[in-house]
N, C-alpha and C positions, 0 to 999 in steps of 0.2 A: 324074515320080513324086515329085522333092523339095519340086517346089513344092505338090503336092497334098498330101503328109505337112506341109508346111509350114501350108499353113489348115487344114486341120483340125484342129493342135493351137494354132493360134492361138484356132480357134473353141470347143475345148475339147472336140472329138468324141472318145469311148473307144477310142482307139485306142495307150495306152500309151506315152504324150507325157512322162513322168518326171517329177521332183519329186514336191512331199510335204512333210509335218512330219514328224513325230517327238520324242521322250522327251527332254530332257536330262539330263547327269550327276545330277542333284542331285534328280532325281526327279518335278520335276515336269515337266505336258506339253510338248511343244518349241513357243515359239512360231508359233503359229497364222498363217501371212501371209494368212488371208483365204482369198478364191476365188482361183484363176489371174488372173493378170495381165490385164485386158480391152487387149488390142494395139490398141481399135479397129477401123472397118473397112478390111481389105485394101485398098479402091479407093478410100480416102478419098487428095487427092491429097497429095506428100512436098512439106516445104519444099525452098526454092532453097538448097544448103547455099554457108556463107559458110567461107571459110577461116579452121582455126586456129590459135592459137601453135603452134609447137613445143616440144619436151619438149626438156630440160636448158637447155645453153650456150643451144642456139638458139631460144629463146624465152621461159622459162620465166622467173618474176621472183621469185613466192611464194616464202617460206621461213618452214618454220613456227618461229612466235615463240614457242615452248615447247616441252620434254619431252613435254607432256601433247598437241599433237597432231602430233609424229612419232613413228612407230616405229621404234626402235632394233633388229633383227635382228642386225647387226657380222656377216653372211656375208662369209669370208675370198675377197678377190679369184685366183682361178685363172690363166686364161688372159685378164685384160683389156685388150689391146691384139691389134691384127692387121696388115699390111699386105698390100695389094693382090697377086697378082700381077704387077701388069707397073708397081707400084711407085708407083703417083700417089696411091693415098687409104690413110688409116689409120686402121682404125676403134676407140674406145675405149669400154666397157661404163660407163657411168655408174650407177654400183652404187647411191648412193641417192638419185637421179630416176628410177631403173627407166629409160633412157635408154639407147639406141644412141649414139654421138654420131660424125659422119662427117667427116674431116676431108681438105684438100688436102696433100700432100706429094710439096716441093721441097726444093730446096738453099737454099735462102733461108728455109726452114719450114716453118709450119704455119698452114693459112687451113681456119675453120672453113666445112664448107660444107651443114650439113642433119642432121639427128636425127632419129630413130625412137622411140617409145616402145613397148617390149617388155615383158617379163612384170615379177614385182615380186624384185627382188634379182638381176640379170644380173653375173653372175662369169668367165664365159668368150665369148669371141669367134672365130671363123674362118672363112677365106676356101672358099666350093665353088668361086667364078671370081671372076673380079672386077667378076661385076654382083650377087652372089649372099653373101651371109654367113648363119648359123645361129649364132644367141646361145643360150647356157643359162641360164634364170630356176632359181639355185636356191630361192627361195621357192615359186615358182608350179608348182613339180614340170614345166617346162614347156622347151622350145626352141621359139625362134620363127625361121623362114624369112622373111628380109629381102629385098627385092629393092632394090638400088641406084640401077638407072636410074631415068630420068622424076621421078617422084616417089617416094623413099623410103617404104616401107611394108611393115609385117610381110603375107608373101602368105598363110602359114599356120603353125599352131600346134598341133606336137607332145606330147600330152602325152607325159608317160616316167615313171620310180619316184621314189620322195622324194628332194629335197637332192640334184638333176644338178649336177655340178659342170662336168667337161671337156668337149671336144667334139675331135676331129680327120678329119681324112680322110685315107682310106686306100682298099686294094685296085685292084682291075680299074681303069686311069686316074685313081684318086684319085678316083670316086664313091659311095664308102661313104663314112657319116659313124657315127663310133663317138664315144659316149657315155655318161658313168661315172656311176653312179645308188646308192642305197641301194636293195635289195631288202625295200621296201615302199611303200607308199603307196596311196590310191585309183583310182589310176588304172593300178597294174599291171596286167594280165591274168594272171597266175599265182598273185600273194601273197594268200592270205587271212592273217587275223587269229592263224587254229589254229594258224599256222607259226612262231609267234614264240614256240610251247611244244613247237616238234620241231626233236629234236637232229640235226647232220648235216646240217645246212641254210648255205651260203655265202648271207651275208649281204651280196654285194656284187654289182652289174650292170654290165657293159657293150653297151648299146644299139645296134642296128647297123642300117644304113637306106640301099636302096641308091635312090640318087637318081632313078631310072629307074622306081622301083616302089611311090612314095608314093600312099597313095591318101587319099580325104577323110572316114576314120575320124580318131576321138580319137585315137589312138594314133601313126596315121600308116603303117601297114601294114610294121613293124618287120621286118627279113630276118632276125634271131635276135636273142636278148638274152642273153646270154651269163654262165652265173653264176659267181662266184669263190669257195673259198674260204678266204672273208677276212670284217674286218669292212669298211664302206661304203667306198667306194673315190673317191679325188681323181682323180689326175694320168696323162696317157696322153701317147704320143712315138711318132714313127713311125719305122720305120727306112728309110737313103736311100731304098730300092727302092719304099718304097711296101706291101711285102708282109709286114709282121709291125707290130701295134699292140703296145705295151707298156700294159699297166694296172696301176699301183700303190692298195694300202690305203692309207687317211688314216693314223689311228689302230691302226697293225697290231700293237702292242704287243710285247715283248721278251723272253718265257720267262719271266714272271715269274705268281707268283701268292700269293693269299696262304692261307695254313692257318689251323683254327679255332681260337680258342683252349684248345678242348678238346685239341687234338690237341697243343699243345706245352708245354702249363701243366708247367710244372717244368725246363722244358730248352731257353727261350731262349738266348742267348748273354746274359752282362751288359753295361752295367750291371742290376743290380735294381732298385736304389733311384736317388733323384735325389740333389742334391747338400744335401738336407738328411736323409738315411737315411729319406723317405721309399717303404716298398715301392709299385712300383709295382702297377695296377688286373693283372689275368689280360686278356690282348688276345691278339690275333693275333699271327701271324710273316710278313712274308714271304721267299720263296724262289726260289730262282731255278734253271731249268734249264742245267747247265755239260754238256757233252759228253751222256751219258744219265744224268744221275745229277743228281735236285732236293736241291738245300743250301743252307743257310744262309751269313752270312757268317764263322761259325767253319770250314765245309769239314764241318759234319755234314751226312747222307744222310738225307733225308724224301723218299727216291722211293717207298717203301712208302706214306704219307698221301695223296700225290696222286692222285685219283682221275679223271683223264684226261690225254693228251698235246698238245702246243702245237707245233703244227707250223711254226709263226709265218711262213708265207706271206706273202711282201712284194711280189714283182713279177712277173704273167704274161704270158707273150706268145703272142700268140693269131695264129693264120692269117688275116691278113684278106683274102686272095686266096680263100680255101676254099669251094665251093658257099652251106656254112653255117659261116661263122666260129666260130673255136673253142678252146680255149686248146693249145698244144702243146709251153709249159716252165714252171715257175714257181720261184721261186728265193725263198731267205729269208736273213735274217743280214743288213740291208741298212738300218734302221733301226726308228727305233720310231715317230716321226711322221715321215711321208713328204709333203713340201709338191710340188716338180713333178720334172719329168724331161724329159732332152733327150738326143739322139742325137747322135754328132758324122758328118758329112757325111761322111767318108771313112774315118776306123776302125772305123764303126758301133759304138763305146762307147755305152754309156748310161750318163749319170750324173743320180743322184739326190738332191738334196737334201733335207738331212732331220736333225732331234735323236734323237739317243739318250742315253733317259731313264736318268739314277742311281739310279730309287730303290730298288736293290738295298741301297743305303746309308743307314744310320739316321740320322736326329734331323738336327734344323737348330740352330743356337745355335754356339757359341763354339767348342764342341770342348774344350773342358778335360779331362774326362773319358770322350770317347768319340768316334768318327765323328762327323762331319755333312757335308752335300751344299751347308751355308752358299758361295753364291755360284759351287756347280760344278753346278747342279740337271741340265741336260741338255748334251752337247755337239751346237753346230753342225755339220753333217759334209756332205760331198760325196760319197759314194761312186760308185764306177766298177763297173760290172756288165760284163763280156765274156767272153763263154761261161756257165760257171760258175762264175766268179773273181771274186770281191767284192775291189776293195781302197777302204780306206774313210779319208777325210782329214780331221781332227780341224781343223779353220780357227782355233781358237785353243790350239796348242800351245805359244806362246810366251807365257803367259799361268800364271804360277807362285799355283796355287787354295790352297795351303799356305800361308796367312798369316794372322793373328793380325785378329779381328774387328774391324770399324772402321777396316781398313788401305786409306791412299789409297796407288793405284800412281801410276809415272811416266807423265805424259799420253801421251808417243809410244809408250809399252806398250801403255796404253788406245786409241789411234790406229789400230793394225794391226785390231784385235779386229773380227770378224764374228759377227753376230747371226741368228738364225731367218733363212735362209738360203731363197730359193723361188722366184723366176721363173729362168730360164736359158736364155741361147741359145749359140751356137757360130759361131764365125766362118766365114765359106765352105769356108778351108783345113784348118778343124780346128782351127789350135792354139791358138786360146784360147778361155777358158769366160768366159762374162760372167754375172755371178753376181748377183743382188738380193736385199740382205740386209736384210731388213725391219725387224728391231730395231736396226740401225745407223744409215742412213738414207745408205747407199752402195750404188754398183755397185764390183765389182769384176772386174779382169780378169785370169782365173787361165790360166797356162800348161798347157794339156792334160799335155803331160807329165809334169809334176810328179803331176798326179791318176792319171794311169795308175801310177805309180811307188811311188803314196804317200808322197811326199817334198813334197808342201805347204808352200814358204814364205809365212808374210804379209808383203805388201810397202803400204809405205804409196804407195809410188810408182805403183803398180797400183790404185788405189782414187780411185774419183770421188764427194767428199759431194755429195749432191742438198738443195736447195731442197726443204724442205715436210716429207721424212720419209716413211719406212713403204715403199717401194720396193714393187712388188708386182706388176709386170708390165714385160715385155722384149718387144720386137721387132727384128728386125734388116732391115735391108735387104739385098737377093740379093747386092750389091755388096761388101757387110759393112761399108759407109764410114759411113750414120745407123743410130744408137742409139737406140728410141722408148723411154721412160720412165716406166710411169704410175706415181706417188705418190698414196697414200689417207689420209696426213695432212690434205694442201692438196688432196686432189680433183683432182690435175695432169698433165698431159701434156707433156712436154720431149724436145727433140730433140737429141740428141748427136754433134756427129764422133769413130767411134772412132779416129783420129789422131794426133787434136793434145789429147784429151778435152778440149775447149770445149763451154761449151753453148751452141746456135743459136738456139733457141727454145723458149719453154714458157707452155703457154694450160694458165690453173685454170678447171675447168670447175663448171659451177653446180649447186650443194648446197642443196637444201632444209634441211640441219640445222641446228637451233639451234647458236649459239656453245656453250652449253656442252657438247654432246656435243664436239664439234669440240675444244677446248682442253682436255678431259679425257683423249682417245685417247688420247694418245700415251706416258701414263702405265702402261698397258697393257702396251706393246710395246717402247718403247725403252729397250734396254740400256743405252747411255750414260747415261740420265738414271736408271734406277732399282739398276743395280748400280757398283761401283768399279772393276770390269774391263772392263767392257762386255761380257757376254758373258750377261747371267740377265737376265732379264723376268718380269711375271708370268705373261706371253702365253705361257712355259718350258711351265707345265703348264694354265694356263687358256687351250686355244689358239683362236684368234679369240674369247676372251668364252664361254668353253664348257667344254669338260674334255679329260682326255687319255686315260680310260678306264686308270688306271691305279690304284695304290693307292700312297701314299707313307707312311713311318712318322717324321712330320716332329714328334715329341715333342724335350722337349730337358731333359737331364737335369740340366742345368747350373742350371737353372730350379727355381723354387719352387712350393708349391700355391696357387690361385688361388681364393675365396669364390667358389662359385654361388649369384647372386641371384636364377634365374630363375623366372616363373612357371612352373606343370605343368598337364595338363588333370585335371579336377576325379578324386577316387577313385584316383588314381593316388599312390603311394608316391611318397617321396624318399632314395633311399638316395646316393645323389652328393651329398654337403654341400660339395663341395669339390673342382676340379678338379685333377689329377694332371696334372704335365707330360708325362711318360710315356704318352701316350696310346694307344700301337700305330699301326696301318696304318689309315688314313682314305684312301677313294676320293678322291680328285678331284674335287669338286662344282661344277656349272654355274654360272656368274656371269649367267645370262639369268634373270632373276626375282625375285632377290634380294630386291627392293625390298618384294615382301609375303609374305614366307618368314619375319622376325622375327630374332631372335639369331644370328649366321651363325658358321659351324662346324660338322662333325656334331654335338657336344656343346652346342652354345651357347654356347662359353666365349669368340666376341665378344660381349658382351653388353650392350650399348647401353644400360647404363647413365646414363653422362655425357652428355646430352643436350643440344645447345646452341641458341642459336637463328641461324638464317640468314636474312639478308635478311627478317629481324623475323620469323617465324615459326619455331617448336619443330621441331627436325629429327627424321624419324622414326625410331622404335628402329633398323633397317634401316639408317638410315643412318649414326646413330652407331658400331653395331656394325660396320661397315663400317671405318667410321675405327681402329678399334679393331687393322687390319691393320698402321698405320702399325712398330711395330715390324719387322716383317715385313722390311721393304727391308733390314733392317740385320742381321737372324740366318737370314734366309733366300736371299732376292737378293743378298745380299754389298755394298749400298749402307754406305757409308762415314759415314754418321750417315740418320736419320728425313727424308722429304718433308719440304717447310715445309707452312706449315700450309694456304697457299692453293692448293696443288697438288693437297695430299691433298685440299682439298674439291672440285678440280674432276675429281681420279680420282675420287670418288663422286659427284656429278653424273653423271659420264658412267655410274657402273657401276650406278647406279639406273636408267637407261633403260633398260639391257640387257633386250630382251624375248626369250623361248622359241619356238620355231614354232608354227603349227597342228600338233594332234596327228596323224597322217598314216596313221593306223590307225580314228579316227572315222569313219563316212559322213559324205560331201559334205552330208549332209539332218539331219546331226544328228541321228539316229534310231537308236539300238542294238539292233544285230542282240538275236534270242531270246535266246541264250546271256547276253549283254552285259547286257540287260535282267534276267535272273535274276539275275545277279550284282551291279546294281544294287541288289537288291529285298533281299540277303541284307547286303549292305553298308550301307545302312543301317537298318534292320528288324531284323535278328538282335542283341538287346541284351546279348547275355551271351557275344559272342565270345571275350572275352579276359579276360575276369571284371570288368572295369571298365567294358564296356559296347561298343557295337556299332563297327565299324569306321571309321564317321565320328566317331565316339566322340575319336578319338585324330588322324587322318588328317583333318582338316575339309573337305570339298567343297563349296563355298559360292561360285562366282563372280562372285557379285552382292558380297560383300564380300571377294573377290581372293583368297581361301582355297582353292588348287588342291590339296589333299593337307596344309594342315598352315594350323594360325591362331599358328604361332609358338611352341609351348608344347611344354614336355617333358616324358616319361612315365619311368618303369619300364619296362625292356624284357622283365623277363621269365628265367623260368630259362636259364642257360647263356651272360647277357651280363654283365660285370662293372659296367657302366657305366650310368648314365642317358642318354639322347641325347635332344638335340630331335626330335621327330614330323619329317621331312623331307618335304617334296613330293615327289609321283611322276608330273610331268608328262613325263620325258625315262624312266619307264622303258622302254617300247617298245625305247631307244638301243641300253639294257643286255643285251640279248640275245645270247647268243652260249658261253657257258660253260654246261654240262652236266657237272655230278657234282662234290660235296661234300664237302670231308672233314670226318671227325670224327661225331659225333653229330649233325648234323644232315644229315647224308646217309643213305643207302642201303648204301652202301663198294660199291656196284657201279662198275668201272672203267669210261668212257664211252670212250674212243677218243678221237680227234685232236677238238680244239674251237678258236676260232678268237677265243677270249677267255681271259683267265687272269682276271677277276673278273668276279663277278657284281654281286647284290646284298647289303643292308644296308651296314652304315657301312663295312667291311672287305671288303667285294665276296666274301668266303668262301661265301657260297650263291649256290649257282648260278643258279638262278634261284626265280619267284615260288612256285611250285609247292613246291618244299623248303622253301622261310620258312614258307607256312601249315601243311605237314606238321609243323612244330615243336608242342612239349608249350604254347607261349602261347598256341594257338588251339584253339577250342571248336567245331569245323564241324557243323551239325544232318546228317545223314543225308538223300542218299548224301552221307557227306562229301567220296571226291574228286571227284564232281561239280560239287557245291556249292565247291569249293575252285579248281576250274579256271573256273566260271564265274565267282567272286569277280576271278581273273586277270584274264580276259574282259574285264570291265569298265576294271579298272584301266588295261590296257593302251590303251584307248579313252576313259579319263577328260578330262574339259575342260581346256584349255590357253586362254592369256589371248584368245588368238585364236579366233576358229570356226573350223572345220576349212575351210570354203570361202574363207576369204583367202586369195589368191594366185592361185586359179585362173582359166582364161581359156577363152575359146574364139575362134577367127577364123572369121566368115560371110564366104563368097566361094562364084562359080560351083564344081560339083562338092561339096560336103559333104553328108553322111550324115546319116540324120535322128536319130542318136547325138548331131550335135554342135548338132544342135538343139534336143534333150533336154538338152542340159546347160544352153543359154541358158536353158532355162525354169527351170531351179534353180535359177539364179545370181539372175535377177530373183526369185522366190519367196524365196530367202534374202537379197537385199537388201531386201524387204518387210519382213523381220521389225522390228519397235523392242522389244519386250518380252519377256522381263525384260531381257535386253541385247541392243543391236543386234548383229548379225553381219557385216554389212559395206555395202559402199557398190561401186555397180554404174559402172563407167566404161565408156568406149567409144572408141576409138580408129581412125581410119585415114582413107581415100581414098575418096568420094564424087566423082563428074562430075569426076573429075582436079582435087579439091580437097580439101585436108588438111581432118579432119573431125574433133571433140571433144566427146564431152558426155558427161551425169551423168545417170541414171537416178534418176528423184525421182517417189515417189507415181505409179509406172505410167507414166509416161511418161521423155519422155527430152528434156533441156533442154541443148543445144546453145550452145558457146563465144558466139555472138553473141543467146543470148538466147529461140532460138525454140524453140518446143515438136515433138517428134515421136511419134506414136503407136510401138507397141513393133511392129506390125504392120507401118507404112509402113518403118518403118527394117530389119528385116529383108529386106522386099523391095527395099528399095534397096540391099544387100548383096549381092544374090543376081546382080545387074543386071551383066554379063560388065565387065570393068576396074574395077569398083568392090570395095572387101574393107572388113571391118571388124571389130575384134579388141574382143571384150568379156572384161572383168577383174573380179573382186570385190577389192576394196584392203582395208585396215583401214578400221573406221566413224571416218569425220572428216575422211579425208584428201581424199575423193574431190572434192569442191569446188576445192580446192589444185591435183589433177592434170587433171582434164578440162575447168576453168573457168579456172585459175591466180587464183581469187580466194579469199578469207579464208572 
């Protein structure tokens, strides 16, 4: 029957084969790929395939020679290493070759011995046996089923919900495999688009898949999918027995939120003014939930203003023995970003590593005349979960934040200090924690008891530097004698005796990225190098290159007013002549896009003014303003004077690469649903929404000149904001979801019940969501207005991101698949067809033909092969289909795909 569904849609008979065009953002039609694909005839005969390179270490040579054709994603490494059961191979996710990479392990090392290439952006790895692993593609929404022996090869390919991060196994003999998702994306079966404007909705997944019972659907015939509430969820640990999974929220936030500035205009705490008596702008407040009562940091009661509760749900433990898995404790109070989690072998603790944020605490600068969080932004912590009983370990307690700006400490102070804290394993016996501290560029080996106890010393004696930097995965051996190490500064794998701490061996394994992402990183993340204590990064609140969904009121009153020179969009007022240090609570904004956003800041007040030239060419506003952070190290991270200057230019090098996701609320086809479409039509049509004109008016949507929500320019916001702010992109709002009910005049004052965010949107995250913004007196909606206002949402939520939404996705042909997943191969080709108005991706192919590694590039309907030869799209399906043969087709970004399936330029 597959094969019959199979010609048929090759041949094009109506029988519901999928694909299609469709509409893009920006209104016009989506480009056209033509007719279907012509496959050729079926019986036309396949070439003889020739074997091809391998992906990463083991073969791979290309590295592209520029920003302009890698993609910069900075997906944070989860679970990137593994070993074997019975202890001989180690497998480690080479995050940007998209690369399994397989290595031998002995006592003498590491011998590299065979690669896989998986989905695009692989962050976790683990063992089902040990002929048998399952990687998680967080870009590709995807896990791919590896088989070990014979020939290395992905067998099949799971999709799951956006941005999978974990993976483990668990229950019945350790044949469930549980996997931690965002509750959304295209390929859910539950999330539609509506659900991202209904409250009461856990915004997090755990994927559950019992090995026994996969079948050859898309999905992969899921045994439950388990939902939290929480927001998106990282890190899972299983406890000894096997019979309870732990799932932790990434970004779970901390009882904080913020109020409007309606709501407290007259009755902040001071200061008022800055240090030249000027008053400051009307902003927000934020607040924070103490016991049941939300207050300020005076100890004043705004639980009246708050118009919902924060349950702040940190870690659930689900049944994974259960018919249908399911959650059956969940605990909170455990941190605010939560990076992994591990169980100890024999007192069944969990501990979790993870920052909790300050920004219950005002302004950054000096402190002369008020608080500031200068150099104490987030603490490192360890926390211990057993039973009910959180105790939680501050890793740089010996680390005195009370010092006078510009102050260098004594190095061996600086020495102890641990940083963003995230991989962790446990020794056989239990008592020691081997901990990877990513902004340090150490392991360290912490005494279990000291964490059960809460009595944490830092010991220098206890800490091993690593070669390369960034620490970001641990393995242990059964025996607990080797230490595997993967580092994602230098891309590397090291092997350690935990004994005598020596290192045995260490293979860097092969990076397509340019030098200058590479020598930019680490400006990011490492403590030592951007604070005086070692303890603050940027990567504190921009975490992996992204945000921390929080809101910080990082004004400084010490500070003077500042000329705004920026352009506005046309009709638009200028009442901000002049920036206020004082600015209130500003969200957290994504550092992925930056590069055509314009003046960075919510306000624009970096403003890229001084524009210089680099490497003979005028650098772009984006990028000056950028530079423009450089103070920052020194009133904010607690750095002991400014970057030099050639650092700072290669931490912007690398932070202009930084790219956004596909939007993961689009259809795969580019095409906007009804709703999505009306709301397109009123978004930019409707000319008198906000009296200055229609909503691209302001917001520009333009991705042919990189205009995803904003061309850089700032408006008038309108009654009831004191400030002018730059127009901001709104490619990550989809992220922002989560918070329900408003204070102040821009709400309802209806109380919403438990929500699983404390900000929303606009600059101060005080409205809840999109819904409440356009209900404001700014907006002008034609009748029905909340129609017309939810459909405007609609759209937004689905707007163009720098990517097509089909990057990253994949499918595997092999005996047994569904004619699902051969509707998808015909999308993936139709949308690799498209060139106009921009390309949308670039169509690879990967795997095992007649027990010989197989590679090519889908080019003008057919398919051109690592040695040269052409393949019809027909024949090579059928030879996919042909029992031992599999093959895993990918859409990449447009440009690379020559690079990965050819290894040429």
């Amino acid at each position: 029957m597959i094969r019959a569904v199979l010609i048929a849609c090759l041949l094009g008979l109506p029988i519901g084969c999928g694909g299609g065009s469709g509409n893009t953002g920006t209104g016009a039609p989506a480009p056209d790929p033509g007719q279907p694909v012509d496959p050729g005839s079926p019986t036309d005969p396949a070439p003889e395939p020739r074997a091809a390179f391998s992906c990463g270490s083991a073969g791979a040579t290309l590295r592209a020679d520029s920003t302009a054709n890698y993609v910069l994603f900075e997906s944070g490494p989860v679970r990137p290493v593994a070993i074997s059961p019975d202890g001989s191979r180690l497998l480690v996710t080479n995050t940007p070759a998209n690369c399994l990479e397989i290595y031998g392990l002995s006592a003498g090392g590491l011998d590299l011995l065979g690669s896989v290439m998986v989905g695009l952006e692989p962050v976790a790895v683990a063992f089902a046996n040990d002929n048998e692993a399952w990687v998680v593609n967080h870009l590709s929404d995807s896990v791919s089923i590896v088989r070990l022996d014979d020939i290395p090869r992905v067998q099949q390919t799971l999709q799951v919900g956006d941005e999978p991060r974990d993976i483990v196994f668990a229950g019945p003999e350790r044949r469930r495999a549980f996997i931690t998702a965002a509750y959304r994306g295209q390929n859910h079966p539950r999330f539609r688009p509506d659900h991202l404007t209904r409250a009461g909705l856990g915004r997090a997944d755990v994927w559950v898949y019992d090995r026994d019972a996969l079948d050859g659907s898309l999905n992969g015939n899921p045994l439950a999918i388990v939902n939290l509430f929480a927001d998106s969820p990282r890190a899972l640990a299983v406890a000894p027995d096997g019979q309870t999974v732990y799932a932790a929220a990434f970004m779970s936030g901390n009882g904080t939120t913020t109020l409007a500035q309606d709501v407290v205009a007259g009755a902040k705490p001071p200061p008022a003014t800055n240090i030249d008596g000027k008053l400051q702008p009307d902003t927000g407040l934020i607040v924070r939930k103490v016991g049941s009562r939300w207050t300020d940091e005076s100890g004043r009661d705004w639980s009246a203003q708050v118009m919902f509760d924060l349950p702040d749900l940190d870690v659930f433990a689900i049944d994974a023995a259960a018919e249908i898995p399911g959650v059956i404790r969940q605990q909170s109070g455990i941190g605010t970003v939560l990076f992994n989690m591990a169980v100890n072998p024999v007192s069944g603790e969990l501990y979790v590593s993870n920052l909790a944020s300050l920004n219950h605490i005002r302004f950054e600068g000096s402190g002369e005349t008020a608080t500031t969080v200068r150099g104490h932004i987030a603490e490192s912590r360890i926390s211990v979960l057993s039973g009910n009983r959180v105790v939680s370990n501050h890793l740089n307690s010996h680390i005195d934040f009370d010092v006078a700006e510009g102050a260098i400490y004594p190095p061996l102070q600086v020495q102890k200090s641990l940083s963003q804290p995230t991989s962790m394993v446990v020794s056989p016996d239990g008592t020691r924690l081997y901990v990877a501290a990513f902004g340090s560029g150490k392991v360290a080996s912490i005494p279990t008891e000291q964490l059960r106890t809460g009595s944490y010393e830092p010991s220098i004696a206890l800490q091993a530097d690593l070669p390369g930097g960034g620490p970001a995965g641990l393995a242990l051996t059964q025996d607990g004698v080797h230490l595997a190490v993967y580092t994602r500064f230098d891309n590397a794998i090291s092997l350690w005796d935990t004994a005598s701490g020596n290192m045995l061996d260490r293979q860097v394994l092969f990076t397509p990225e340019p030098d200058k992402i590479i020598a930019g990183r680490q400006f990011l993340y490492d403590a030592r190098e951007t604070s005086a204590n070692g303890t603050s990064a940027c990567a504190s609140c921009h975490v992996f290159g992204d945000l921390d969904h929080l809101a910080w009121d990082l004004g400084n009153p010490d500070a003077s007013l500042q000329p705004n020179p920026n352009d506005y969009v046309t009709r638009s007022i200028k009442t901000t002549l002049n920036f206020h240090p004082m600015k209130g609570p500003m969200t957290t904004q994504t550092l992925r896009g930056i590069a055509d956003s314009g003046p960075q800041h919510w306000r624009g007040d970096r403003t890229g003014q001084n524009r210089q030239r680099v490497n003979g060419e005028l650098e772009s506003i984006e990028a000056a303003a950028f530079k423009e952070f450089n103070p920052a190290f020194v009133g904010l991270v607690g750095r002991s004077e400014e970057l030099p200057e050639r650092d700072m230019q290669a931490f912007t090098d690398f932070a202009m690469a930084l790219t956004p996701p596909p939007n993961p609320v689009r259809r795969l086809d580019n095409r906007l649903t009804t709703g999505q479409a009306r709301g397109r039509d009123i978004y930019f049509n409707v000319d008198n929404i906000t009296g200055t004109g229609s909503c691209n008016h302001c917001h520009s949507l333009d991705p042919e000149q990189r205009h995803f929500g904003t061309a850089g320019l700032m408006s008038f916001e309108g009654q009831g904001i004191a400030e002018n702010f730059k127009v901001p992109s709104f490619r990550n709002a989809y992220a922002k979801v989560g918070m329900f009910g408003t204070s102040g005049n821009f709400g309802d004052r209806r109380y919403r019940g438990n929500q699983i965010r404390g900000f929303g949107y606009l600059h101060d995250g005080s409205i809840a969501s999109l819904l409440d913004f356009f209900a404001t007196s700014t907006f002008n909606f034609p009748p029905p207005v909340a129609d017309n206002q939810l459909d405007v949402v609609r759209f937004v939520m689905a707007a163009d991101s720098n990517m097509a939404p089909v990057v990253g996705q994949q499918v595997t042909l092999a005996t047994g698949v569904e004619e699902a997943v051969l509707d998808r191969l015909d999308l993936l080709e139709q949308r690799a067809n498209v060139t106009g108005p921009l390309p949308e991706c670039d169509l690879i192919v990967r795997g095992v033909l007649d027990r010989t590694r197989f590679s090519a590039l889908f080019d003008d309907h057919t398919y051109i092969d690592s040695a040269g030869q052409e393949w019809g799209a027909s024949a090579l399906r059928e030879a996919a289909l042909v029992a031992g043969n599999v093959l895993t087709f990918s859409c990449v970004p447009p440009g690379s795909g020559r690079r990965l399936a050819l290894d040429r330029p």
